[in-house]
PyMOL Python script that loads the backbone (N, CA, C, O; Angstrom):
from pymol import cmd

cmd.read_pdbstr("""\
ATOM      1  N   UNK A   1      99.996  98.614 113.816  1.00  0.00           N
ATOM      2  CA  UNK A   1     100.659  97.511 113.173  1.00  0.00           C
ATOM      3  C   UNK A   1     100.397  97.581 111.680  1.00  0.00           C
ATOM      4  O   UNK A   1      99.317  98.043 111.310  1.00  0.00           O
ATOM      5  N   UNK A   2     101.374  97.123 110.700  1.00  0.00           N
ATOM      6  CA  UNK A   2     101.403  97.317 109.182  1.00  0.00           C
ATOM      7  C   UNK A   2     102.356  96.448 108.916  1.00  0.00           C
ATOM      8  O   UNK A   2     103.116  95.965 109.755  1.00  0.00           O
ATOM      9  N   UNK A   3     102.348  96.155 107.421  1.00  0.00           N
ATOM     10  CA  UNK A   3     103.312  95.776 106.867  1.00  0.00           C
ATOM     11  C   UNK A   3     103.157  96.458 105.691  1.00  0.00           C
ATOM     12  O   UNK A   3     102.169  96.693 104.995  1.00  0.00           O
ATOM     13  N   UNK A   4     105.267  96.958 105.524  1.00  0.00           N
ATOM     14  CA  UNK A   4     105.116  98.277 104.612  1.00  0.00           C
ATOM     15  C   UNK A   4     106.351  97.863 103.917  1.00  0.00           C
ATOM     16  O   UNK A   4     106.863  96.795 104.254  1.00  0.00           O
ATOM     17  N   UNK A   5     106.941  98.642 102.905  1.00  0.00           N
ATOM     18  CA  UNK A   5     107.995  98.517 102.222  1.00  0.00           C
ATOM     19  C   UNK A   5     108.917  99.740 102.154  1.00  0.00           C
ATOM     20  O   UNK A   5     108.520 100.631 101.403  1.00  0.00           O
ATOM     21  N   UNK A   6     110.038  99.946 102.778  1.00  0.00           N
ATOM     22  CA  UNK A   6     110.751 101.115 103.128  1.00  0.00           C
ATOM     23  C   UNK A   6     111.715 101.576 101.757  1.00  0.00           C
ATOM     24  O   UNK A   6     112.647 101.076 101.127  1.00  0.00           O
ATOM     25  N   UNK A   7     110.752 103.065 101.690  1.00  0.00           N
ATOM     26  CA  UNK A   7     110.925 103.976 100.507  1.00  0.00           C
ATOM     27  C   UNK A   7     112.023 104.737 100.774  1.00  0.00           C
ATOM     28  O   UNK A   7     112.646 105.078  99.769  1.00  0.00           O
ATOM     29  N   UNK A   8     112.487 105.139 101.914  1.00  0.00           N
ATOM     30  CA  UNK A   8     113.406 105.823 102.698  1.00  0.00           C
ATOM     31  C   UNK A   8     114.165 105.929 103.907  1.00  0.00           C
ATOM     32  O   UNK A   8     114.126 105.192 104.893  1.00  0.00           O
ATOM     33  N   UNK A   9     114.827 106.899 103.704  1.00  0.00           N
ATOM     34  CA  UNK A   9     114.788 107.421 105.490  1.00  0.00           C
ATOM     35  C   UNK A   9     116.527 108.074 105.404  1.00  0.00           C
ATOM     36  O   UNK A   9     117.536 108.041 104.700  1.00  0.00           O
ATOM     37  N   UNK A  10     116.068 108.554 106.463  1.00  0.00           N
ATOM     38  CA  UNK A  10     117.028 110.097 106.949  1.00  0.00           C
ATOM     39  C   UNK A  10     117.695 109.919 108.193  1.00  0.00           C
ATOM     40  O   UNK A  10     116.879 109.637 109.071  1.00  0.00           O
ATOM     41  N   UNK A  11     118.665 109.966 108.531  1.00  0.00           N
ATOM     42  CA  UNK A  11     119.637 110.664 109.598  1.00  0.00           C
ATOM     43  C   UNK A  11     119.197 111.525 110.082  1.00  0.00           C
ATOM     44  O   UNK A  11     118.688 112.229 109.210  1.00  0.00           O
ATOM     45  N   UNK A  12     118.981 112.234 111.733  1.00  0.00           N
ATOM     46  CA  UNK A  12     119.540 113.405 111.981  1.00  0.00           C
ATOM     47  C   UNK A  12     119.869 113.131 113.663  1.00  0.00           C
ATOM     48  O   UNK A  12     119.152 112.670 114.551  1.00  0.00           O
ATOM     49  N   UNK A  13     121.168 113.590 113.672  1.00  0.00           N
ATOM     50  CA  UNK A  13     121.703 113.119 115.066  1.00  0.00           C
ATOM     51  C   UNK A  13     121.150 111.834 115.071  1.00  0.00           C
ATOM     52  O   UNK A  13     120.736 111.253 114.068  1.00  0.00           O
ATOM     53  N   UNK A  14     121.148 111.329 116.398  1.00  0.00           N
ATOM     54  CA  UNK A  14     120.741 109.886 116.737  1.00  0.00           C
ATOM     55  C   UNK A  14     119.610 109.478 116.855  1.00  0.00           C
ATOM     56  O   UNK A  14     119.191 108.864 117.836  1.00  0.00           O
ATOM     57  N   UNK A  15     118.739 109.880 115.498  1.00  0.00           N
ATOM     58  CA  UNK A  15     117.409 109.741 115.388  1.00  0.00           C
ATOM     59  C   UNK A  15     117.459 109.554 113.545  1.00  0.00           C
ATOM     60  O   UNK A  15     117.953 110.219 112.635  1.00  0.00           O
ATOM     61  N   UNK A  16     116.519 108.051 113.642  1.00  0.00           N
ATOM     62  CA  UNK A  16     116.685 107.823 112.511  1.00  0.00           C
ATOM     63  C   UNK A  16     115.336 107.613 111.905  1.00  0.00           C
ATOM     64  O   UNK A  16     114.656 106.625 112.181  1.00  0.00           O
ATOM     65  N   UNK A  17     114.862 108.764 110.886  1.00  0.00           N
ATOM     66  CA  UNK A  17     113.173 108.673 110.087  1.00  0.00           C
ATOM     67  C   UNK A  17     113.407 107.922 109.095  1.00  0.00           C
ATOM     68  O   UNK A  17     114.405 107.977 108.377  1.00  0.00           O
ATOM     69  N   UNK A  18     111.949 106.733 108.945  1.00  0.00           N
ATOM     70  CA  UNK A  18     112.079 105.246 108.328  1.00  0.00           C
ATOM     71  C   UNK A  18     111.314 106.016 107.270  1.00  0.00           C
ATOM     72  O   UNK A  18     111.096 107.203 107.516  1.00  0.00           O
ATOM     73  N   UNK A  19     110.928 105.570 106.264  1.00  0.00           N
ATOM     74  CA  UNK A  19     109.664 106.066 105.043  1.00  0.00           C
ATOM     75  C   UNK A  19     109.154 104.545 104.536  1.00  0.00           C
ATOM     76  O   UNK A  19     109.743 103.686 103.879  1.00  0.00           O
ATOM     77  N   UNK A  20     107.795 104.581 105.126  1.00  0.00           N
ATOM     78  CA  UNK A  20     107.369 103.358 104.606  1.00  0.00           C
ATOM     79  C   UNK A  20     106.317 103.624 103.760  1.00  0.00           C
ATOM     80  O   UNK A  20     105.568 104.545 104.085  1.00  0.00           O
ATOM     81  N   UNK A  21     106.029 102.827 102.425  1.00  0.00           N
ATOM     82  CA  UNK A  21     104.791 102.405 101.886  1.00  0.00           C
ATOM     83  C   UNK A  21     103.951 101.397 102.347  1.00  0.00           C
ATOM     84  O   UNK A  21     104.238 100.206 102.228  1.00  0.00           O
ATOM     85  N   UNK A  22     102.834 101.842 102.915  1.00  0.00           N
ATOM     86  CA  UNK A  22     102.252 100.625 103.705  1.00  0.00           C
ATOM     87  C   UNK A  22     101.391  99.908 102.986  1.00  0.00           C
ATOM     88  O   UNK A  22     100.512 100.475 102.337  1.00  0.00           O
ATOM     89  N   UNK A  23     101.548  98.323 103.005  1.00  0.00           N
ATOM     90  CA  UNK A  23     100.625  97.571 101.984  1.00  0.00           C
ATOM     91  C   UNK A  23      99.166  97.130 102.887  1.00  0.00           C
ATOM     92  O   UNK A  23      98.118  96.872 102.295  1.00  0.00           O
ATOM     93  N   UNK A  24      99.273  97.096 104.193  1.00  0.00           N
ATOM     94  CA  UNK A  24      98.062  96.316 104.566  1.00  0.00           C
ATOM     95  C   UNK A  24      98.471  96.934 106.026  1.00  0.00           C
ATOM     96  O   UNK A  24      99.664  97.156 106.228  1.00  0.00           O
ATOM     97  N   UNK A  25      97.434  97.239 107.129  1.00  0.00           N
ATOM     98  CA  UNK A  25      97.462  97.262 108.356  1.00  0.00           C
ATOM     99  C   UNK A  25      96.322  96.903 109.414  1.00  0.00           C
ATOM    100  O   UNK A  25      95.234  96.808 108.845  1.00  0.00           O
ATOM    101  N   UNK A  26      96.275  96.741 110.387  1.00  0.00           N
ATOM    102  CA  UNK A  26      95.545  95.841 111.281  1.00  0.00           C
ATOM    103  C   UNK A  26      95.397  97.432 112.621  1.00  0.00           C
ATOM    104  O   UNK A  26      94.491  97.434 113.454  1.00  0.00           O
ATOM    105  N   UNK A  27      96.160  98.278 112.561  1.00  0.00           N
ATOM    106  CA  UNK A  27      96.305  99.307 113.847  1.00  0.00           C
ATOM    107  C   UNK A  27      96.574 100.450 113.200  1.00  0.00           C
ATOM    108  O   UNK A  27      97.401 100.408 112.289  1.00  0.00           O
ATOM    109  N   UNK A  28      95.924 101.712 113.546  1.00  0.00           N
ATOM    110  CA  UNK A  28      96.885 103.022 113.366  1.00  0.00           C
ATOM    111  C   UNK A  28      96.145 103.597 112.090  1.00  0.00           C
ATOM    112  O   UNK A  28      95.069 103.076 111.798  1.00  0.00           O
ATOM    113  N   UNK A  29      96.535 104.423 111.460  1.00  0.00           N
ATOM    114  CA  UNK A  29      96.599 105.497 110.556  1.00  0.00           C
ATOM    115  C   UNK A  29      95.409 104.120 109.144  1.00  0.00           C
ATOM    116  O   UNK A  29      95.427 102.889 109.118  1.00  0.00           O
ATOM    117  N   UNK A  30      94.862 104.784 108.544  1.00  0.00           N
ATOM    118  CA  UNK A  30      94.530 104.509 106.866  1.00  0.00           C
ATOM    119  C   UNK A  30      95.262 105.291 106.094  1.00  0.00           C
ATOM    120  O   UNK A  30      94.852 106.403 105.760  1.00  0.00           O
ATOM    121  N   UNK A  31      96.216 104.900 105.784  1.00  0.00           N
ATOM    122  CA  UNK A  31      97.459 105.898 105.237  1.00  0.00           C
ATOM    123  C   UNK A  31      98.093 104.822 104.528  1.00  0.00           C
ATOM    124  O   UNK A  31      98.223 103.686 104.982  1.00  0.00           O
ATOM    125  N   UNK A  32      98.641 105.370 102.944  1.00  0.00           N
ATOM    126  CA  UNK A  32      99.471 104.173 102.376  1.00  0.00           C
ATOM    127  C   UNK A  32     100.783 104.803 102.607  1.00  0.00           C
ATOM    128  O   UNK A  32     101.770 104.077 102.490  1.00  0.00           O
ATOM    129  N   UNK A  33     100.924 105.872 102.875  1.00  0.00           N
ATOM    130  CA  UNK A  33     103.011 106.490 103.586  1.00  0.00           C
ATOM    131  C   UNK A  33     103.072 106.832 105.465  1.00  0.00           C
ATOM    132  O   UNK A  33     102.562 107.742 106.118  1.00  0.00           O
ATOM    133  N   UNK A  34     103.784 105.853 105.813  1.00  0.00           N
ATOM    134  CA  UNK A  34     103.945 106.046 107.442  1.00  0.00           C
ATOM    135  C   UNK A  34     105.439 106.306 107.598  1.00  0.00           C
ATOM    136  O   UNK A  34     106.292 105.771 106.890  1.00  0.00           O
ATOM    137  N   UNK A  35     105.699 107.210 108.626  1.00  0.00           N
ATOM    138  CA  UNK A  35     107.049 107.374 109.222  1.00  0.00           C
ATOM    139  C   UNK A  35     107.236 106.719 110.327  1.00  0.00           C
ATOM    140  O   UNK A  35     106.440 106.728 111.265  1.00  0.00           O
ATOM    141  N   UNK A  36     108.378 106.059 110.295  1.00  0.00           N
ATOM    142  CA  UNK A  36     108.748 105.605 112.106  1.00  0.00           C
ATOM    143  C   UNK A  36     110.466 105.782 112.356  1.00  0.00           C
ATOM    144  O   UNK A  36     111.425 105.595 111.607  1.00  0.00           O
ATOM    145  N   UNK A  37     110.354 106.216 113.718  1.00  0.00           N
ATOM    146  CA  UNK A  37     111.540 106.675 114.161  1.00  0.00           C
ATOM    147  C   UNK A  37     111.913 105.847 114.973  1.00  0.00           C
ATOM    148  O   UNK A  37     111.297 105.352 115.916  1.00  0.00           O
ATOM    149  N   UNK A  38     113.337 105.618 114.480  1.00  0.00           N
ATOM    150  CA  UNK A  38     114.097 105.096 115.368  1.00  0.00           C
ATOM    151  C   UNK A  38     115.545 105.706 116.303  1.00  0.00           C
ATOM    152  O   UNK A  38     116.382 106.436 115.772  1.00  0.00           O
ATOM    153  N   UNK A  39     115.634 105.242 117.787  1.00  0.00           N
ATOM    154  CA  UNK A  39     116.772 106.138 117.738  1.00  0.00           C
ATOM    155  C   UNK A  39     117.640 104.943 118.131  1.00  0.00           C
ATOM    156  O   UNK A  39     117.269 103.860 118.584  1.00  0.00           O
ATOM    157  N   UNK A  40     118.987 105.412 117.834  1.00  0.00           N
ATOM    158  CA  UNK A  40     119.969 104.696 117.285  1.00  0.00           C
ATOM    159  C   UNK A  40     121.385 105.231 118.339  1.00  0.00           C
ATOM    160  O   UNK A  40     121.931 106.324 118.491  1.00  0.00           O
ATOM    161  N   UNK A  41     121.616 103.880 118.923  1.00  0.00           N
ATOM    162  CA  UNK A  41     123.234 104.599 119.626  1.00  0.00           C
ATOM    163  C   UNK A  41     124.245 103.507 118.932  1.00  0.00           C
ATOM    164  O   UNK A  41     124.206 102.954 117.833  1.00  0.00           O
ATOM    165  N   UNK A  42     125.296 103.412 120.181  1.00  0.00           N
ATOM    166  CA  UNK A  42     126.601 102.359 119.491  1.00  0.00           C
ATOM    167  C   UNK A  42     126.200 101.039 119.741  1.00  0.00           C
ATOM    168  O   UNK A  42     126.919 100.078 119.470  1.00  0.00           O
ATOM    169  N   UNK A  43     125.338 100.967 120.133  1.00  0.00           N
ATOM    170  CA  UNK A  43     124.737  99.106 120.630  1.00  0.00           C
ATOM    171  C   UNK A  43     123.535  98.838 119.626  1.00  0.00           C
ATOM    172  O   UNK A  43     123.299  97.648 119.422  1.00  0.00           O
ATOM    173  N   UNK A  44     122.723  99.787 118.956  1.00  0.00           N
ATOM    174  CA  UNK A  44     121.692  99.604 118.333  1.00  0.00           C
ATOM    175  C   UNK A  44     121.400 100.425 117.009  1.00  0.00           C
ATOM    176  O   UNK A  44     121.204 101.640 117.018  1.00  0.00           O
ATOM    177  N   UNK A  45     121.391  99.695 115.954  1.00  0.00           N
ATOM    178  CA  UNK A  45     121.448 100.419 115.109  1.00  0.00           C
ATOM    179  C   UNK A  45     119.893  99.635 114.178  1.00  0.00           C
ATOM    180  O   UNK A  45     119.637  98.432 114.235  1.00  0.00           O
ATOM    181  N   UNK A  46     119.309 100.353 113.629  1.00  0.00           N
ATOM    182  CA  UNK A  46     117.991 100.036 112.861  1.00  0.00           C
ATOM    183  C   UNK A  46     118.516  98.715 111.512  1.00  0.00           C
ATOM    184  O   UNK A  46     119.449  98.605 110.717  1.00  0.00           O
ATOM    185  N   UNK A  47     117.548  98.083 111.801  1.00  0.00           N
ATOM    186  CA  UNK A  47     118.104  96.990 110.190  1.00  0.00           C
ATOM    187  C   UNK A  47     117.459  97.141 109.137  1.00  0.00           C
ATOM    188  O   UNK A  47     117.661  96.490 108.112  1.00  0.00           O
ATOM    189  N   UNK A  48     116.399  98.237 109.311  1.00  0.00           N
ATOM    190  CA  UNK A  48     115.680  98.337 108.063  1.00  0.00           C
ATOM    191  C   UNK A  48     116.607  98.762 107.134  1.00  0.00           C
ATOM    192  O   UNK A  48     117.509  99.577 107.330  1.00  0.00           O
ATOM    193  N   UNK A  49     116.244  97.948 105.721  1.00  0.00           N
ATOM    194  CA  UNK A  49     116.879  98.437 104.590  1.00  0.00           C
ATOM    195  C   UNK A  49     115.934  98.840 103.394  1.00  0.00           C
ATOM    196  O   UNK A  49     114.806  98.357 103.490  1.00  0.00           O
ATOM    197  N   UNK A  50     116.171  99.645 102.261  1.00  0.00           N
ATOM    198  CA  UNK A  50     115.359 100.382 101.371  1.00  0.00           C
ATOM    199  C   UNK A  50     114.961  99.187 100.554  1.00  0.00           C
ATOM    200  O   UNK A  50     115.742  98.406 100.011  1.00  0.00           O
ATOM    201  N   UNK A  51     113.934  99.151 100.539  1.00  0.00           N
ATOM    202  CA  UNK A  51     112.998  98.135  99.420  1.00  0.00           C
ATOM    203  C   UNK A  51     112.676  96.926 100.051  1.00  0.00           C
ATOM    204  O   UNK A  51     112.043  96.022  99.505  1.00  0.00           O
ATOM    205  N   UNK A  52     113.353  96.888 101.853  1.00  0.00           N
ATOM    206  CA  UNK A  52     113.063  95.463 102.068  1.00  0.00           C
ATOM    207  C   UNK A  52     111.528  95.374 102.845  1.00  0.00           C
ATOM    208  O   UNK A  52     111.359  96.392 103.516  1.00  0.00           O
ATOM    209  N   UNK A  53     110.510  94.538 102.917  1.00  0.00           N
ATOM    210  CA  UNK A  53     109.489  94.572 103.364  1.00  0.00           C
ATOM    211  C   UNK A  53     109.161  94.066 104.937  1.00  0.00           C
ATOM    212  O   UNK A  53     109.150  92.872 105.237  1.00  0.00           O
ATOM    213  N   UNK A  54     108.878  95.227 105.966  1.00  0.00           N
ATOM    214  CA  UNK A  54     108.060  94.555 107.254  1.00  0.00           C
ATOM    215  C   UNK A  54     107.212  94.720 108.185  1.00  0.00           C
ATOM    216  O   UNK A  54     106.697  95.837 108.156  1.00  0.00           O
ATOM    217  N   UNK A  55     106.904  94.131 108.902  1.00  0.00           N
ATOM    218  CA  UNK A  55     105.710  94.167 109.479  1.00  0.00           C
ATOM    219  C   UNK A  55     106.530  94.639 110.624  1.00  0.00           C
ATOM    220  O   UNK A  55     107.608  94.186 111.009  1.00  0.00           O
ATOM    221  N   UNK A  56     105.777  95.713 111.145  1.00  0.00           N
ATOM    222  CA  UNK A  56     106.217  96.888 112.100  1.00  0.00           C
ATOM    223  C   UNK A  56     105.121  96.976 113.236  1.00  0.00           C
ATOM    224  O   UNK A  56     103.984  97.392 113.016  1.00  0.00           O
ATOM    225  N   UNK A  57     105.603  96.512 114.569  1.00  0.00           N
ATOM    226  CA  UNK A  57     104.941  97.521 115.732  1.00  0.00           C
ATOM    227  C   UNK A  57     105.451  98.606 116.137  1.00  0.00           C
ATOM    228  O   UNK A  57     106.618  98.949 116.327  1.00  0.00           O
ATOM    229  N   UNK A  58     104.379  99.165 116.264  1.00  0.00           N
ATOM    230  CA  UNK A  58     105.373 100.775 116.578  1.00  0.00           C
ATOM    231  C   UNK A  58     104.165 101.606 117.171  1.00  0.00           C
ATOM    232  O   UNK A  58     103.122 101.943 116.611  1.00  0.00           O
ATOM    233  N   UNK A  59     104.768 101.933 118.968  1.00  0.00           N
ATOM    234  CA  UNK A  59     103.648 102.155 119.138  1.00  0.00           C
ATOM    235  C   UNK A  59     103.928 104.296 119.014  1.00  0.00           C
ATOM    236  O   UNK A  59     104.866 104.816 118.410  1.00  0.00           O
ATOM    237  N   UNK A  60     103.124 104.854 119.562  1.00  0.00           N
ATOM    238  CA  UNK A  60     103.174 106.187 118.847  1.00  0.00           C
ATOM    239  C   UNK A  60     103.931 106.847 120.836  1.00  0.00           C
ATOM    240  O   UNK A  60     103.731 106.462 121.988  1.00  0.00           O
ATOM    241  N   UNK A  61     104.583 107.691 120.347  1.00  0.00           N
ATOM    242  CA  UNK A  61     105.574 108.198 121.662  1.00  0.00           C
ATOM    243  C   UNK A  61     105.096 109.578 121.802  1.00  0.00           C
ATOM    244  O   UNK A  61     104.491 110.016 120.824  1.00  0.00           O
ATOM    245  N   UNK A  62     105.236 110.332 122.782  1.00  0.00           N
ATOM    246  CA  UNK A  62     104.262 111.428 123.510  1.00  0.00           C
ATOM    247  C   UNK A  62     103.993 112.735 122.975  1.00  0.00           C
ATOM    248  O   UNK A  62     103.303 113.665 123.393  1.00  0.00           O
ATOM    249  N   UNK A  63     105.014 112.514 121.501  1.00  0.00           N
ATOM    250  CA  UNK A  63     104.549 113.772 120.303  1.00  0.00           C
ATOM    251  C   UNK A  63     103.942 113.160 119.251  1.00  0.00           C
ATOM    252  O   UNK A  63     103.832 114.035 118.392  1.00  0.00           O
ATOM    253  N   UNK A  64     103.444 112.038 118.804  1.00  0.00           N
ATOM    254  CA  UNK A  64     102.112 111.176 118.221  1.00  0.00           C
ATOM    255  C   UNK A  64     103.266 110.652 117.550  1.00  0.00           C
ATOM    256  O   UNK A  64     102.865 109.777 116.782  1.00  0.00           O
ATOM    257  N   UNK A  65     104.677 110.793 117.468  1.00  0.00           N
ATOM    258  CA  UNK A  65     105.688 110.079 116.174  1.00  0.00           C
ATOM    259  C   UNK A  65     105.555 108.525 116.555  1.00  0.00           C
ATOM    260  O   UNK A  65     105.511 108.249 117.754  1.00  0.00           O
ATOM    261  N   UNK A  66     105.494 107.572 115.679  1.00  0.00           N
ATOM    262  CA  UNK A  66     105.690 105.704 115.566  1.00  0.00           C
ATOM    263  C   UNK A  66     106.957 105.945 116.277  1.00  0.00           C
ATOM    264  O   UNK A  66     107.630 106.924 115.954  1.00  0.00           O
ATOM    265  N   UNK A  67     107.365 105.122 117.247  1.00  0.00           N
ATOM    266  CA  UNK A  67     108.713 104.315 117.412  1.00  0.00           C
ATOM    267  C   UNK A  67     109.007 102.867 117.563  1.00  0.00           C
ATOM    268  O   UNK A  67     108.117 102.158 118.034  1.00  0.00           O
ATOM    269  N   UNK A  68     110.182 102.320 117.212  1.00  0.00           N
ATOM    270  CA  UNK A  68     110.648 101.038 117.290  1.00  0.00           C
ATOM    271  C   UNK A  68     112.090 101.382 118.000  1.00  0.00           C
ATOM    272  O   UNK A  68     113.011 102.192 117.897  1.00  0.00           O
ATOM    273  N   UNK A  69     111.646 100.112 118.884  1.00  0.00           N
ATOM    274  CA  UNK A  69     113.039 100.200 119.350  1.00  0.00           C
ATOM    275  C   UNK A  69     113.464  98.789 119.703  1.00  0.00           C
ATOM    276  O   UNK A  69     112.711  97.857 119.423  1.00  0.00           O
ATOM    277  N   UNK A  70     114.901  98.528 120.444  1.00  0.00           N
ATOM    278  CA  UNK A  70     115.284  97.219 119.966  1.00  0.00           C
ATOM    279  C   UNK A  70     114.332  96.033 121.088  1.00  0.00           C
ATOM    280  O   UNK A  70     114.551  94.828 121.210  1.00  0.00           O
ATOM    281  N   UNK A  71     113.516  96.667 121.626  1.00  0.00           N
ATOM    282  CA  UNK A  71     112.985  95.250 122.009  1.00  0.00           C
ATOM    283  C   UNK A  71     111.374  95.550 121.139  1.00  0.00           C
ATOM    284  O   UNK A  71     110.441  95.104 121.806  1.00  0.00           O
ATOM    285  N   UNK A  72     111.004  96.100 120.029  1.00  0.00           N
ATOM    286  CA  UNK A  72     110.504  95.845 119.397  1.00  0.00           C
ATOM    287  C   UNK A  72     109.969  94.572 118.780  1.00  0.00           C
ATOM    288  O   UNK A  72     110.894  93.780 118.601  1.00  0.00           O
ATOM    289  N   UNK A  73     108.309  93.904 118.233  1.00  0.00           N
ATOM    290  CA  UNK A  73     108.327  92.380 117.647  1.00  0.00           C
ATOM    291  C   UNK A  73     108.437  93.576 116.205  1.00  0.00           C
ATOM    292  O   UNK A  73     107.425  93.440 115.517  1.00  0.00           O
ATOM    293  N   UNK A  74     108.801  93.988 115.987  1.00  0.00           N
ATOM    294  CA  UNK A  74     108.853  94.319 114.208  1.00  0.00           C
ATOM    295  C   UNK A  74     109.898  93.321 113.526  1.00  0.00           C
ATOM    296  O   UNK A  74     110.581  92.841 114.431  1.00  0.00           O
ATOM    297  N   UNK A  75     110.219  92.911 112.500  1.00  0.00           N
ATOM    298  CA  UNK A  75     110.964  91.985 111.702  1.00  0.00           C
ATOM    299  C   UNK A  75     110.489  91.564 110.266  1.00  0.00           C
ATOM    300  O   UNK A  75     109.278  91.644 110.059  1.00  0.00           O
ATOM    301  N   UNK A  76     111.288  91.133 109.265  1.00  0.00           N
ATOM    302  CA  UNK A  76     111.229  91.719 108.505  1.00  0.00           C
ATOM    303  C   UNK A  76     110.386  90.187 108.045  1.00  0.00           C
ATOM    304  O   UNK A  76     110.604  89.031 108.409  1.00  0.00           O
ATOM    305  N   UNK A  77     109.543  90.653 107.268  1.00  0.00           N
ATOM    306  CA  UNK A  77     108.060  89.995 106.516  1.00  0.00           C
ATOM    307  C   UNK A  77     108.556  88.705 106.514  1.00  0.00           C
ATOM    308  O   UNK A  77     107.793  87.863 106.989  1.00  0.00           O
ATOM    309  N   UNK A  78     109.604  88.331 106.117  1.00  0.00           N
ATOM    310  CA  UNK A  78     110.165  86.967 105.912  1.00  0.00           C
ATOM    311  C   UNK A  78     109.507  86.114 106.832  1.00  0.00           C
ATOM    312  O   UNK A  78     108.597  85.352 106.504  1.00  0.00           O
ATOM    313  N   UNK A  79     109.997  86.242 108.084  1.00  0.00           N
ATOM    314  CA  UNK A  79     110.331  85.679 109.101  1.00  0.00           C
ATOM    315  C   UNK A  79     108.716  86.288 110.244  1.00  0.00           C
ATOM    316  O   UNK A  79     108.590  86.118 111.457  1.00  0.00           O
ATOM    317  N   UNK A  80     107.908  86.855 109.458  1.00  0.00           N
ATOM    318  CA  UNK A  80     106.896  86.839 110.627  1.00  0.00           C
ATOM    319  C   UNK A  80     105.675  86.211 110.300  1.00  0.00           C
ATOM    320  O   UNK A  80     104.626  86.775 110.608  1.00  0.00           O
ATOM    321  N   UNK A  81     105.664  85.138 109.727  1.00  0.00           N
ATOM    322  CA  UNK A  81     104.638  84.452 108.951  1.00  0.00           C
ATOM    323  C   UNK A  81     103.278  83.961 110.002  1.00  0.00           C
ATOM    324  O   UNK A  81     102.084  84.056 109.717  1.00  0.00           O
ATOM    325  N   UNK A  82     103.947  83.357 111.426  1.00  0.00           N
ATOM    326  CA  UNK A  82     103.183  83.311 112.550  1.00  0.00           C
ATOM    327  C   UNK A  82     102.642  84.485 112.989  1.00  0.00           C
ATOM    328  O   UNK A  82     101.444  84.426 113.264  1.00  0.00           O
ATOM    329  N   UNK A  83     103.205  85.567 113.135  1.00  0.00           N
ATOM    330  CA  UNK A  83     102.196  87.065 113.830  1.00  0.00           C
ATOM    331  C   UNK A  83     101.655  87.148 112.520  1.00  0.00           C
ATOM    332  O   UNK A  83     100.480  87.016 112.861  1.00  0.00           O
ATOM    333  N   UNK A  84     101.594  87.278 111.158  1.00  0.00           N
ATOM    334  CA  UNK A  84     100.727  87.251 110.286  1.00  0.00           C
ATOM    335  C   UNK A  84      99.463  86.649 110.283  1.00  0.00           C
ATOM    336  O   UNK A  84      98.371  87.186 110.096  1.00  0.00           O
ATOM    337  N   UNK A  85      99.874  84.828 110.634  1.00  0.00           N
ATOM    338  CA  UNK A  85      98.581  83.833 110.772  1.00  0.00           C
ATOM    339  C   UNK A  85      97.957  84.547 111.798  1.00  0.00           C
ATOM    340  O   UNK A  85      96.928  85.038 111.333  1.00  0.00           O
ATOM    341  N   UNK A  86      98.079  84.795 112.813  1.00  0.00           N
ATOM    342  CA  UNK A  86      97.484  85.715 114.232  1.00  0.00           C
ATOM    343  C   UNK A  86      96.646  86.830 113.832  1.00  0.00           C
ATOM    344  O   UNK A  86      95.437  86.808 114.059  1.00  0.00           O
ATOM    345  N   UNK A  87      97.141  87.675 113.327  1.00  0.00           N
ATOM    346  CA  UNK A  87      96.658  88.892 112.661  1.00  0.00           C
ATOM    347  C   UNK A  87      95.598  88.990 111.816  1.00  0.00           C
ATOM    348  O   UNK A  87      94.834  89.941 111.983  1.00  0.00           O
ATOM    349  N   UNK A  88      95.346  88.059 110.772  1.00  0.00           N
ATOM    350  CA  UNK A  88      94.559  87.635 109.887  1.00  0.00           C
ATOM    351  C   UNK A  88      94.774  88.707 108.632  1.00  0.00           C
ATOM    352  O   UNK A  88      95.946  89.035 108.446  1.00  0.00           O
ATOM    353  N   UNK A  89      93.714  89.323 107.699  1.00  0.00           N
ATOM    354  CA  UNK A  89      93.532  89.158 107.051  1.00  0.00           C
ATOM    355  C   UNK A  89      94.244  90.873 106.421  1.00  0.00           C
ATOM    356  O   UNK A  89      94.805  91.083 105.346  1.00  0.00           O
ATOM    357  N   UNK A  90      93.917  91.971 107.670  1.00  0.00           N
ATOM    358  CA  UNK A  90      94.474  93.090 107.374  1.00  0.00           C
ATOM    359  C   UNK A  90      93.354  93.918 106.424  1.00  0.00           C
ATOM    360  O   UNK A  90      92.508  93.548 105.610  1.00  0.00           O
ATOM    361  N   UNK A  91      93.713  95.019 106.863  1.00  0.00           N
ATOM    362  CA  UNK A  91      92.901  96.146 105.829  1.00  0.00           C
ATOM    363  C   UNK A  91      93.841  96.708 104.906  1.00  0.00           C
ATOM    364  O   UNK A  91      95.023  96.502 105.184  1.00  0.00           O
ATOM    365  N   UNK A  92      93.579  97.408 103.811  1.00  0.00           N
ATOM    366  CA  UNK A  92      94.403  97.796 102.497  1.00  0.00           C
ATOM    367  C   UNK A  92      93.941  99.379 102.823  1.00  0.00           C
ATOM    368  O   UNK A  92      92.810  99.849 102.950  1.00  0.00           O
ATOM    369  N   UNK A  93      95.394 100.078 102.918  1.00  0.00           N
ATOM    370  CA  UNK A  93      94.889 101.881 103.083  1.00  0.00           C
ATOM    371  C   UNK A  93      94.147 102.498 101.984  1.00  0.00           C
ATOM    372  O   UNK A  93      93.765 101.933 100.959  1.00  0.00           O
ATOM    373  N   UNK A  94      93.961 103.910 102.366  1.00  0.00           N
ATOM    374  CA  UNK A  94      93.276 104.122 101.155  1.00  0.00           C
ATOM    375  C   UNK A  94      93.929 105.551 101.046  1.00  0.00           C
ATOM    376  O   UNK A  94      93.669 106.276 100.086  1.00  0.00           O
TER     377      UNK A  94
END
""", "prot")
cmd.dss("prot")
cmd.show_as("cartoon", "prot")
cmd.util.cbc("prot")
cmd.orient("prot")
């Protein structure tokens, strides 16, 4: 779990690589750049957008890559102020 700010991300076929700067995380990597993949058909398409900020579960899939998918709690920082209060205080990568 993190909350990051998306620097990027790439197409290829129906797999879509996110590029996050991560500001604070509670799970996973001490890393301030994380990738997460999403895959993407005609019913589901990723809402992350470049520069917007969120707090991401993503758990890691059977080649160590992050995924989100649509029954994911990831959403975008705005709107997760309660799993924040829950979470507390977070560690800062290094």
């Amino acid at each position: 779990m993190f909350v990051g700010e998306v620097v990027g991300d790439e197409k290829n076929g129906d797999v879509r690589r996110v590029d996050f700067k991560v500001e604070k995380y509670w799970k996973g990597a001490n890393t301030k750049r994380l990738e997460i993949y999403v895959y993407e058909t005609a019913r589901f398409q990723t809402w992350f957008k470049k520069g917007g900020k969120y707090l991401i579960y993503a758990p890691e899939d059977e080649d160590g890559k992050l995924r989100v998918d649509r029954c994911s709690r990831s959403r975008d920082v705005e709107f997760a102020e309660e799993d924040l209060q829950k979470l507390g205080e977070g560690k800062i990568p290094r």
